[in-house]
N, C-alpha and C positions, 0 to 999 in steps of 0.2 A: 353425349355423342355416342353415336353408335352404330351396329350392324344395319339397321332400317334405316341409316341414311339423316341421321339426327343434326351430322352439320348443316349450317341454315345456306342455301344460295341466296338470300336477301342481301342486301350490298349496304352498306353504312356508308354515310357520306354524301347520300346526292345519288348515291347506282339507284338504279332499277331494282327495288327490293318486289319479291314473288308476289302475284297478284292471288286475291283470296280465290280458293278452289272450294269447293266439294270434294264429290267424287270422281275417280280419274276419269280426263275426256272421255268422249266415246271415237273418235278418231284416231287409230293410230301413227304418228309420225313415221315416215321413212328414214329409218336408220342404212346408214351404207357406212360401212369398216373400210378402212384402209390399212396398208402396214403387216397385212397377216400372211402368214403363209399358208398354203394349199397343199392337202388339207388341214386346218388347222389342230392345234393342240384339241386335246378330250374335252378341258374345262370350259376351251372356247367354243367346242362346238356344242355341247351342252347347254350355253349360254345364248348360243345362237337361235338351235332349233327352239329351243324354251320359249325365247321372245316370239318368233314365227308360231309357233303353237299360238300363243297368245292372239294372236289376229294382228302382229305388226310387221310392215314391210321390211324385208331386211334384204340387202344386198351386200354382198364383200368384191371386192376388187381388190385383187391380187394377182401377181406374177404367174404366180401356181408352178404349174410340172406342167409338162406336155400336154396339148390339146388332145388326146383321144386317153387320158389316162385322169381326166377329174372326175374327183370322187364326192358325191352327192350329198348335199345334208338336206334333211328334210322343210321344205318351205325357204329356204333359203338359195337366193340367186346366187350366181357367180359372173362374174363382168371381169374378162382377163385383160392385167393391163401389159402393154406391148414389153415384148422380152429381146433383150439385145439380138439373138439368135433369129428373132423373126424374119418374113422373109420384109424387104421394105416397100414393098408393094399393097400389100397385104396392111400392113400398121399406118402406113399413107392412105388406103381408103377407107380404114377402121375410123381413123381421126379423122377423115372429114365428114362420111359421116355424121361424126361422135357433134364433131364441131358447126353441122349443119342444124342437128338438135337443138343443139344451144343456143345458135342465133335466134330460130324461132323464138324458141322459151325467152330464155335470159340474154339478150345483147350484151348488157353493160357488162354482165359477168364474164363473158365469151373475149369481151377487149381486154379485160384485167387479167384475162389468163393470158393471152396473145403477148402481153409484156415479160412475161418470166422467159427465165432461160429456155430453152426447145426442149430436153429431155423431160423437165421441170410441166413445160406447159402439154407437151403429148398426153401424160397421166391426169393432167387437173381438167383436160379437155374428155376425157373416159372419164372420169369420173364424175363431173358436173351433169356431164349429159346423162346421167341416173335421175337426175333432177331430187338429188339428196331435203331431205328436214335437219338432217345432222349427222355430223360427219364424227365417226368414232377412232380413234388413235388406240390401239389395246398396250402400249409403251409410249413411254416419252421419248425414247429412240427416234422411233416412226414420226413422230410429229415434230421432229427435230428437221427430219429430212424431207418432210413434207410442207416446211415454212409458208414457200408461196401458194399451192396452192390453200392452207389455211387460212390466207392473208387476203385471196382472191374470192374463196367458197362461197361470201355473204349470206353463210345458215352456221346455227351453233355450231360446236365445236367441242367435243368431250374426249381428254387425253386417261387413260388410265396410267396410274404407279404403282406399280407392285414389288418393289424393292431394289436387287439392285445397281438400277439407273440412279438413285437418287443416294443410298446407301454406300455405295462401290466403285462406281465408274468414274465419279472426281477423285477420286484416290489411287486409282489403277490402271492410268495411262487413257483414260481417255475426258480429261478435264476438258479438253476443248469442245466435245460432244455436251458434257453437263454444263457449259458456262454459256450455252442457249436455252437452257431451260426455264430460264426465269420470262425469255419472250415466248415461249409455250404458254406457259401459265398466264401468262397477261392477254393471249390472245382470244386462251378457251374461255368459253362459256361455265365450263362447272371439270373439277377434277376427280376423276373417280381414284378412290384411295384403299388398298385392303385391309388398311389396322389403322387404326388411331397414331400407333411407333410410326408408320409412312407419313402422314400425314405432319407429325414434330418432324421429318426430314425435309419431308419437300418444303417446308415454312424458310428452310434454309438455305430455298434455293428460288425463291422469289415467289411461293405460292401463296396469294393472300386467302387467311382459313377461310374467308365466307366463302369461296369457289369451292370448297373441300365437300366432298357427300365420301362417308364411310360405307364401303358395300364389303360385305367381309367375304369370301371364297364359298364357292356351296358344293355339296357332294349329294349326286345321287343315290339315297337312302337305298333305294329298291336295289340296286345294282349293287353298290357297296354296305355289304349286310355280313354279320355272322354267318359263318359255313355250315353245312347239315353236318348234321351229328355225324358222328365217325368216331372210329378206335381211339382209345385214350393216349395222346401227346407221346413222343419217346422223353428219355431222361433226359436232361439237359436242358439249354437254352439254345432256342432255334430265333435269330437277330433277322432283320432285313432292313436295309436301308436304301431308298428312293430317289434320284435327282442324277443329274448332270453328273460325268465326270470331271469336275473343277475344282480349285482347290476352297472355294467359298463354302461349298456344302460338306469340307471338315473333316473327309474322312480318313486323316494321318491320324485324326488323335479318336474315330472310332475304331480304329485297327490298332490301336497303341490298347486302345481301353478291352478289346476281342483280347487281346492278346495277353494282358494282364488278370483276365477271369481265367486262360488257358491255364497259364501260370499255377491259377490256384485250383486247380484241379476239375474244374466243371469243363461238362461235357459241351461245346459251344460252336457254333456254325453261322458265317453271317456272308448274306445273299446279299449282293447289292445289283440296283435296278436299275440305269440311266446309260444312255449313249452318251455320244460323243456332243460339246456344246459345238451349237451352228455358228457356219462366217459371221452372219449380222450380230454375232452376241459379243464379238470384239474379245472373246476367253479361251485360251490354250486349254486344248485336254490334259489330262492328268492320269489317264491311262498308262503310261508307261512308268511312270514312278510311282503310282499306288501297286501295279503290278511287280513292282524292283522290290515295297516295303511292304508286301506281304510275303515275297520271299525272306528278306531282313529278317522279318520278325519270327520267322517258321509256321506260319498257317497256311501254307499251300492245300493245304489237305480239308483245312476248313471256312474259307473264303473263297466264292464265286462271284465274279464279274458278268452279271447275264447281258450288259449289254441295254440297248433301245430293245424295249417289246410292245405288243400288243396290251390294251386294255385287260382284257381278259385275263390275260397273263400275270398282268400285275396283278388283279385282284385273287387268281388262283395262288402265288407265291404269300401273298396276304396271311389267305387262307393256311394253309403251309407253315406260318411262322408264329411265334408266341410273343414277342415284343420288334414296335419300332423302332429304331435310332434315328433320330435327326442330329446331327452332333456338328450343323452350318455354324458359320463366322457371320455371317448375316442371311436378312430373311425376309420378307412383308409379311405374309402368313402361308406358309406351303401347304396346297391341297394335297399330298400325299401324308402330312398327319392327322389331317378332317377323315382323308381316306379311310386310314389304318383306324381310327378312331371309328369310324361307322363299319367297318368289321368288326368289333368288339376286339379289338387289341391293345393293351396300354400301350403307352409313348415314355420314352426317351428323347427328352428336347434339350440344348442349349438356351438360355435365356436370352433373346434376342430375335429387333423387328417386333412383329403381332404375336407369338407364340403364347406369352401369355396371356392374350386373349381369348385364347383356345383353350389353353391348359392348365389349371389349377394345380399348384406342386402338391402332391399326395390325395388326390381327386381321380384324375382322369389319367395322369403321368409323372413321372419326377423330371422336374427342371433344375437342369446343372449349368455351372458358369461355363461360358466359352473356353476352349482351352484347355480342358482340364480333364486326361484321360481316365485318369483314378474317379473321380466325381461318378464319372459316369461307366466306370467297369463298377463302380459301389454300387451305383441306382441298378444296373441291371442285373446284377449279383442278387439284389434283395427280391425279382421278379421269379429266379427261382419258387420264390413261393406262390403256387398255382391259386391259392384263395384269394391271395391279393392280387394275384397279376387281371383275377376273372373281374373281381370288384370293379377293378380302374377300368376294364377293357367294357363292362357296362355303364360304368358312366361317364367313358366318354361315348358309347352311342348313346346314351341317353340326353348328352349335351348335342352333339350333334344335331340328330332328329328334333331340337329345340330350336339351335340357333345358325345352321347353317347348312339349311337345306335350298332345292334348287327355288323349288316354289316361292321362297321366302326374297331371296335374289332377283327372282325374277320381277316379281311384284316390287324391289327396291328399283331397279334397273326401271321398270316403268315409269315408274316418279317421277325419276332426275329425270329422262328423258322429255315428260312432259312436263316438269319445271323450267328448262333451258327453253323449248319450245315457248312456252308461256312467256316466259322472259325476253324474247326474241318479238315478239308481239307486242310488249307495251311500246307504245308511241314515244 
């Protein structure tokens, strides 16, 4: 099993096992997302235009922002679905409309949606009349809240997991959200999984493996690359750490670990990157008590809080820094260590989720147990050394640009697309 997508959709049992192919159709299915916000995250829209480059239909339907403020991806439609604020004139002639489309096309689908609750069926009626091939979930969240209309669609059905929904949120107040997750799984056509570690979680929550296709996270090589040459590094250790301000992604025990290198007399500075988590992620920030225990601890002077930035930004701070921290409690596989990784930077991981799928301990980065601030003020203590920290930081671009590039994704993503489709077609 693996990155190409090596778990089988073939069903044991009496399923519908995958009809023999060749080479991929020459048709490509109409892909329409649901669930995303506007505009979306970098890796999604990457994902996005990738496929559209490709020559396949893609649409998203989403809430978004304001109508005179959507922001354009290349090849890629936008279908806005009605927002509480609308005016209701306006969302009353969109859906019918939406809903006149559909009679034509699909009847029988048009009645199945007419059954769901009203707020349920305005959206399944925007978005059926796209006249979808398959409908994409980018969180098991989304496909949670989107039940009837998945229930009504009558075209595939592909949920992504990417950690943790399946990891964290039956443990962290919102069990009742994860304890519909097993009729997600049973509804979709195929689950799209980031690491192999996802994939042993979601089994736990009703996923049966044949639905399971590994697609692992991809980074654009060209964009996230080693910086041009420049002046040689200052002394010391320059850290930067990536993600959410939350308490999942760990960073009491990487500022326990900052502060224990302080200690021992190295020169040390660690940038962290991440705004505040959104409503729908159901997570308290952690801003104001990672801000309380970096005063606690006395690194005012050398811990920055940047905040949500710009792509650019991240990748210029990248640049800027001589080792990552990821120091999460859990994980499916974070594109900001592929990131930092195809900058030529070693990594600092915790072990846990896909990481070490990524990371080979004394290869690419040293992997420490969760938990463990010493662990990893020791890994990063020994990165002081600039030959080994260069080693690690080429090869993990040299793994990278092997195993988790966009191309590579993208062509996996085609697949399972036209596996589901295929599958949807045997009689």
């Amino acid at each position: 099993m693996g990155s190409d997508g090596r778990h089988s959709l073939g069903a044991p049992g009496g399923k519908h096992p995958l009809p023999s192919r060749g080479p991929l159709t020459a048709r490509r299915p109409h892909l329409v997302e649901v669930g995303l916000r506007w505009p979306p995250e970098t890796f999604l829209r990457r994902k996005l235009e990738g496929l559209a480059a490709d020559g396949m239909a893609v649409t998203v339907a989403s809430r978004g922002g304001p109508r005179r403020r959507r922001e354009p991806l290349a090849g890629v439609r936008l279908v806005r679905l009605p927002a509480a604020s609308d005016n209701r004139l306006v969302v009353l002639t969109g859906v019918l409309w939406a809903g006149l489309r559909l009679l034509v096309s699909k009847p029988g689908r048009l009645l199945a949606v007419l059954r769901a609750p009203g707020g349920v069926a305005t959206d399944a009626i925007t978005v059926l009349a796209t006249r979808p091939d398959i409908l994409h979930f980018e969180w098991e969240s989304a496909a949670v809240r989107s039940l009837p209309l998945i229930e009504a669609c009558g075209c595939p059905v592909v949920v992504s997991v990417r950690g943790s929904g399946v990891n964290v949120h039956p443990h962290a107040g919102r069990a009742k959200l994860a304890a519909a997750y097993p009729s997600v799984f049973a509804r979709a056509a195929a689950v799209h999984c980031v690491s192999e570690a996802i994939v042993e979680e979601a089994a736990r929550h009703g996923l049966e493996r044949y639905k399971a296709r590994v697609i692992h996270p991809a980074v654009d090589t060209d964009y996230f690359r080693p910086p041009p040459p420049a002046d040689p590094a200052p002394e010391g250790l320059r850290i930067i750490g990536i993600g959410r301000l939350t308490w999942v992604k760990g960073y009491d025990y990487a500022l326990e670990a900052v502060a224990s290198l302080a200690r021992s007399g190295i020169r040390v500075t660690y940038e962290i990157v991440g705004g505040e988590p959104t409503r729908d992620t159901g997570e308290a920030s952690d801003r104001s008590r990672l801000r309380y225990l970096i005063h606690e601890l006395g690194l005012e002077g050398r811990v920055k809080l940047l905040g949500d930035v710009r792509p650019e930004v991240v990748r210029e701070r990248l640049w800027a820094s001589d080792v990552l921290l990821q120091a999460s409690l859990s994980e499916g596989l974070p594109n900001t260590v592929l990131e930092a990784m195809a900058c030529g930077l070693p990594v600092v991981v915790t072990d846990c989720g896909g990481l070490r799928e990524a990371v080979d301990h004394g290869v690419e980065g040293l992997v420490c147990p969760p938990r463990s601030p010493q662990d990893l003020a020791d890994a990063l203590g020994s990165l002081c050394d600039r030959d080994l920290a260069r080693r690690m930081g080429e090869a993990g671009r040299s793994r990278v640009c092997a195993e988790f590039t966009l191309e590579r994704q993208i062509e996996s993503l085609r697949r399972l697309y036209d596996d589901v489709t295929a599958v949807s077609r045997v009689p």
